[in-house]
Structure formats: C-alpha cells, structure tokens
C-alpha positions as CSV (number, residue, x, y, z in Angstrom):
1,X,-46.6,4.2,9.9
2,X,-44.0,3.8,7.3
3,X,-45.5,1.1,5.3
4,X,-46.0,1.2,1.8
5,X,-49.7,0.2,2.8
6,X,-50.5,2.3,5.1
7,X,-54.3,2.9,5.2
8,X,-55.6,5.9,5.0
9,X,-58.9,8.0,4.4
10,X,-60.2,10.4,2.4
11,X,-62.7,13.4,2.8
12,X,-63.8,15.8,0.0
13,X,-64.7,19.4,1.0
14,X,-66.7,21.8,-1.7
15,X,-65.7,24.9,-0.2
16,X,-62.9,26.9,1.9
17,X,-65.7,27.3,4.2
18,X,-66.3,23.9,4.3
19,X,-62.6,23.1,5.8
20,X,-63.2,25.7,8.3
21,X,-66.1,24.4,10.1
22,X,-64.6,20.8,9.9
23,X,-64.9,19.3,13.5
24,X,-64.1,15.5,13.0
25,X,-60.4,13.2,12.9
26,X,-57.4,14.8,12.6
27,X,-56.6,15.6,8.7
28,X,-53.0,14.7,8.3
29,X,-52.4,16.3,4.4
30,X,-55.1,18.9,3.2
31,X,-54.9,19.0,-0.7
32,X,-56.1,22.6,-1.3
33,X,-56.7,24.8,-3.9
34,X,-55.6,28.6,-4.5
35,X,-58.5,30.3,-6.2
36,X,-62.1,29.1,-5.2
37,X,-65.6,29.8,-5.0
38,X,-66.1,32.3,-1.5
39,X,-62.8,32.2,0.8
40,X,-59.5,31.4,-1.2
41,X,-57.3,28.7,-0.3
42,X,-54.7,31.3,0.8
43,X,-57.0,32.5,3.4
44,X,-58.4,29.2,4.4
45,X,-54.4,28.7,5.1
46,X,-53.6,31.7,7.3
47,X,-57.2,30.7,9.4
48,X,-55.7,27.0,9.8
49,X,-52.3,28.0,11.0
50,X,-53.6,27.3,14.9
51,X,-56.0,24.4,14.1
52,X,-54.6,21.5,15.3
53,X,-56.7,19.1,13.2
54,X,-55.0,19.9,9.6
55,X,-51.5,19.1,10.0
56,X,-50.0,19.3,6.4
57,X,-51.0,21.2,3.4
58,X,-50.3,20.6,-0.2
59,X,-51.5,23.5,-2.5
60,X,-52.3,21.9,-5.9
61,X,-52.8,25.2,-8.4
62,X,-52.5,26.0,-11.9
63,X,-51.3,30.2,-10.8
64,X,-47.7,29.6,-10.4
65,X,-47.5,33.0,-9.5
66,X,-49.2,32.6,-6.3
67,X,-46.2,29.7,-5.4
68,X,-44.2,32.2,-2.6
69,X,-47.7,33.3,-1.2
70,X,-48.7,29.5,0.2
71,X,-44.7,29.2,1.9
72,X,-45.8,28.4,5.7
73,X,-45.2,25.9,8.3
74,X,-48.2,23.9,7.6
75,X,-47.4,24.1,3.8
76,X,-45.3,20.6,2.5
77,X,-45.0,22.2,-1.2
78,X,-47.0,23.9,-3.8
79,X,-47.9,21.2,-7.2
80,X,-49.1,22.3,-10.5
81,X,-52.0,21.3,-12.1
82,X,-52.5,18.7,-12.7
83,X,-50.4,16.8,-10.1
84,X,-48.5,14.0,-11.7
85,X,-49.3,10.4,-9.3
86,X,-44.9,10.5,-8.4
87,X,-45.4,14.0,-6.6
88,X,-48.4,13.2,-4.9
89,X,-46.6,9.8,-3.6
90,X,-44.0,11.7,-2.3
91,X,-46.1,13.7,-0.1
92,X,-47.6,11.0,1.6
93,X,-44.4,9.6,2.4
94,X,-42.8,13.1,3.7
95,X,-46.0,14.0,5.8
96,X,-45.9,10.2,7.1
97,X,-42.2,11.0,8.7
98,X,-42.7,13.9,10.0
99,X,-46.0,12.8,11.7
100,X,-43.5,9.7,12.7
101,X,-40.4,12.4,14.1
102,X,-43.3,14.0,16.1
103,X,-41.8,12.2,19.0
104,X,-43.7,12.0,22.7
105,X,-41.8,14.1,25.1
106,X,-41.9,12.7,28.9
107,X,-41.8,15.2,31.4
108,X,-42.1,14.7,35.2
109,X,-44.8,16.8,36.8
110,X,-47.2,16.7,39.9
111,X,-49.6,14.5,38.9
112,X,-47.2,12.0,37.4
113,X,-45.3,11.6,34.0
114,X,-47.1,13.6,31.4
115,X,-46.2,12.6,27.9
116,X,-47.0,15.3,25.3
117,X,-45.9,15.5,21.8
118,X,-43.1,17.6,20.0
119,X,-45.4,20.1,18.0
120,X,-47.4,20.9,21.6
121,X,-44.7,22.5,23.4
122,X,-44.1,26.8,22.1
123,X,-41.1,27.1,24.8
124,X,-40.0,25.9,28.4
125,X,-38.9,28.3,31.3
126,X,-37.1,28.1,34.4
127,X,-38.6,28.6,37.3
128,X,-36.4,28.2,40.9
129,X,-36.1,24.1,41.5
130,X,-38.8,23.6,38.4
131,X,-40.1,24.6,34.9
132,X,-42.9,25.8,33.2
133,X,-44.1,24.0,30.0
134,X,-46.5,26.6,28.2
135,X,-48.0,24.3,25.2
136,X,-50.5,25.7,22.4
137,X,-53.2,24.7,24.6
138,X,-52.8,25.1,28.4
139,X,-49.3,24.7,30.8
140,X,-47.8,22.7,33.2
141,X,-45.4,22.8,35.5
142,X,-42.5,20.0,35.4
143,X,-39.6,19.0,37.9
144,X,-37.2,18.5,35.0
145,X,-34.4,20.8,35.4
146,X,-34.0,23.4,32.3
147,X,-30.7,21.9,31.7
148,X,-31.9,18.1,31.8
149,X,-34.9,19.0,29.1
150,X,-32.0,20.9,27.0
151,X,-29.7,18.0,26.7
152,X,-32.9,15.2,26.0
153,X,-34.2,17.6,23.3
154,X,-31.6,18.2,21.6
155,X,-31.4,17.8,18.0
156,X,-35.4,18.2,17.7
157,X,-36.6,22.1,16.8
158,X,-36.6,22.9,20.3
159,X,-33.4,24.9,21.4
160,X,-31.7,26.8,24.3
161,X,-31.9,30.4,23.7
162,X,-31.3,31.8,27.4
163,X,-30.2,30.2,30.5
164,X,-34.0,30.4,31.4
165,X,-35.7,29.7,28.3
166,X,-36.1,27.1,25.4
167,X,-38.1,27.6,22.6
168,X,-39.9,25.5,19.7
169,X,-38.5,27.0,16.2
170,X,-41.8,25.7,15.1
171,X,-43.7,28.5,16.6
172,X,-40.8,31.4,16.3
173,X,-42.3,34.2,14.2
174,X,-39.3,36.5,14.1
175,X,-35.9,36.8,16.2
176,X,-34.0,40.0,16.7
177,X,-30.6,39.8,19.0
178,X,-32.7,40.5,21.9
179,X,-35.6,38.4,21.6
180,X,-37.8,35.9,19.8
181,X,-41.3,36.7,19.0
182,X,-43.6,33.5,19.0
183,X,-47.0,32.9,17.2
184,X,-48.8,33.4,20.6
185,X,-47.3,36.8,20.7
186,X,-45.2,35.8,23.7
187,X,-41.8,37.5,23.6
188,X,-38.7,35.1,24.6
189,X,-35.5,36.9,25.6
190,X,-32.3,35.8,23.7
191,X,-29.2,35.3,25.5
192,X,-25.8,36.9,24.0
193,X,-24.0,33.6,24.0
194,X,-27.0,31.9,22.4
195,X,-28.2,34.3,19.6
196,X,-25.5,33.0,16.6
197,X,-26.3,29.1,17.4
198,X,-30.0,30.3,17.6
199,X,-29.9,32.8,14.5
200,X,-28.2,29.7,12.5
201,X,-30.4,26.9,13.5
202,X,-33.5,29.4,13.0
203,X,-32.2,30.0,9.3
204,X,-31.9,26.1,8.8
205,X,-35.3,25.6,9.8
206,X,-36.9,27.8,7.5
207,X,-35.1,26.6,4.7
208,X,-35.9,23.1,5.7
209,X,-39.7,24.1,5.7
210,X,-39.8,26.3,2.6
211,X,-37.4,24.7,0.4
212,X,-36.0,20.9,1.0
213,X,-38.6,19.5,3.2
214,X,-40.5,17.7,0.5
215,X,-36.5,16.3,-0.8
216,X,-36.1,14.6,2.1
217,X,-38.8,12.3,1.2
C-alpha cells in the first residue's frame, strides 16, 4: 500500500451533484472544488461527512478566503490553484497511511471473531460480563471486557472516557466536563478522572486533523 507504484484510478465528476449520487468503489481522495456550477463544494462536503465511500478530501480553490470553511475530518488540506505536482504527491502519500493505520480491530462476539475496522466503531459500552460495539452502521455485542478493548486500543483515536464507556475522537462533535456529544447525536458521559486526559488528547486530535496531518507525510 506504501509503494511508490501503487495503482490507482481515477474518476471525473462534472458536478457536486454528480459526487452525490455516486454509488460505485470506494473513492479514497476526492479532489474538489469550492465554487461550482449548482451545489458548492462546501456543501457537497458537509452532505459527505457520513458517506462512507469518499474517505479523503482535498479542496483545490483559487478563494483562499474560503480556506477555514473546508477544516473537517474528511478534509486532508486545502491547495491553491493551481496545485503544484509536489503537493498533490504528498497527498497521495498521507491518505495512503492513514488508509494503511486504519487497522482491523478483532473482537470476540456470538457468532465468532468479528473483525471490523478502526473508522467503524463511534464508542464501546459496558454492559454486565459483555460490551456493546455501536458502529456507524449497525451494533454488536462482544465478550471483550471494557478494560481488555481499553488496553488493545490504546494509542489509536479510541479512548477511555468513563469506566463504562470508550469513544472514537473521530466521531466526537463537542465535549463538555460532563459529556461528549458524537456525530450520531448520542451523548457519552465523561468521567471526572478521565475528562483532562480526554480534553488533551481531544485537542491533539483536532490539531492533528486541521493543521499537521498533511506534515506527517
């Protein structure tokens, strides 16, 4: 996945619209413009931020002014027009290792080992001997312990924020002292002893996303 030759394909869209009604592969990087005919690329962002078939977006724009408006999870950076060949390189690379750190997670459950990856999983809660795995799509239950899925997660974006609960920083909207929103609208509960480690990894992450992610290329 790494390689320098990695193969790849490419798909042209005419339209916002266009990208929206897009059913086919996966689309790992999106190259998308701000100001178009119809729906702007802006929109077209904030209507992808659930679709699971665009995983990276790049917005390539000559309205610099518009550069704080395209910051979002999905977003890898914003490039002026018109992109020099170096920048466009370097997102390759970084959406190639993040797609490789998307790691399969293996989690016992009823029917077996399920594996399912990093990005799938909001947050994780306790329940009695078992746990609950409630993923963008559907849940499961597992017969992991809350503490055994804590330690074997540790250093991804998933984190321990109650003695019931770990949660996906990928999906937090907001966090207060008492709780975390997510992009589901589920609300988390925060635990005292967890809130500075939580508040502090939460502030790494979004400067990881809006500000050095493409660095670490």
């Amino acid at each position: 996945m790494a390689s320098s030759e990695q193969e790849y394909k490419i798909i042209e869209f005419q339209s916002g619209e266009e990208v929206l009604e897009y059913q086919g592969e996966k689309i790992h990087l999106l190259f998308l413009d701000i100001q178009m005919q119809g729906i702007s690329g802006l929109e077209v962002m904030e209507r992808l931020r659930k679709n699971d078939l665009f995983w990276r977006i790049v917005f390539v724009s000559a309205y610099e002014e518009f550069r704080l408006d395209t910051i979002d999870l999905k977003t890898l950076t914003f490039l002026p027009k018109p992109p020099d060949e170096l920048a466009i390189i370097k997102c390759l690379q970084t959406v190639i290792r993040e797609n490789d750190e998307n790691i399969d997670v293996t989690i016992r459950a009823m029917q077996g080992d399920s594996d399912v990856k990093l990005d799938e999983i909001l947050y994780v809660q306790a329940q009695k001997n078992y746990v609950q795995i409630h993923l963008r799509e559907a849940d499961f239950t597992g017969y992991d312990s809350i503490g055994y899925l804590d330690e074997k997660l540790r250093g991804t974006t998933i984190l321990r924020v109650h003695k019931s609960y770990l949660i996906n920083l990928q999906y937090v909207v907001s966090i207060t002292r008492d709780e975390a929103k997510m992009t589901n609208g589920d609300r988390i509960p925060i635990g005292r002893t967890y809130y500075p480690a939580l508040k502090k990894a939460y502030s790494s992450f979004l400067r990881s996303v809006t500000i050095e992610r493409i660095k670490k290329a």
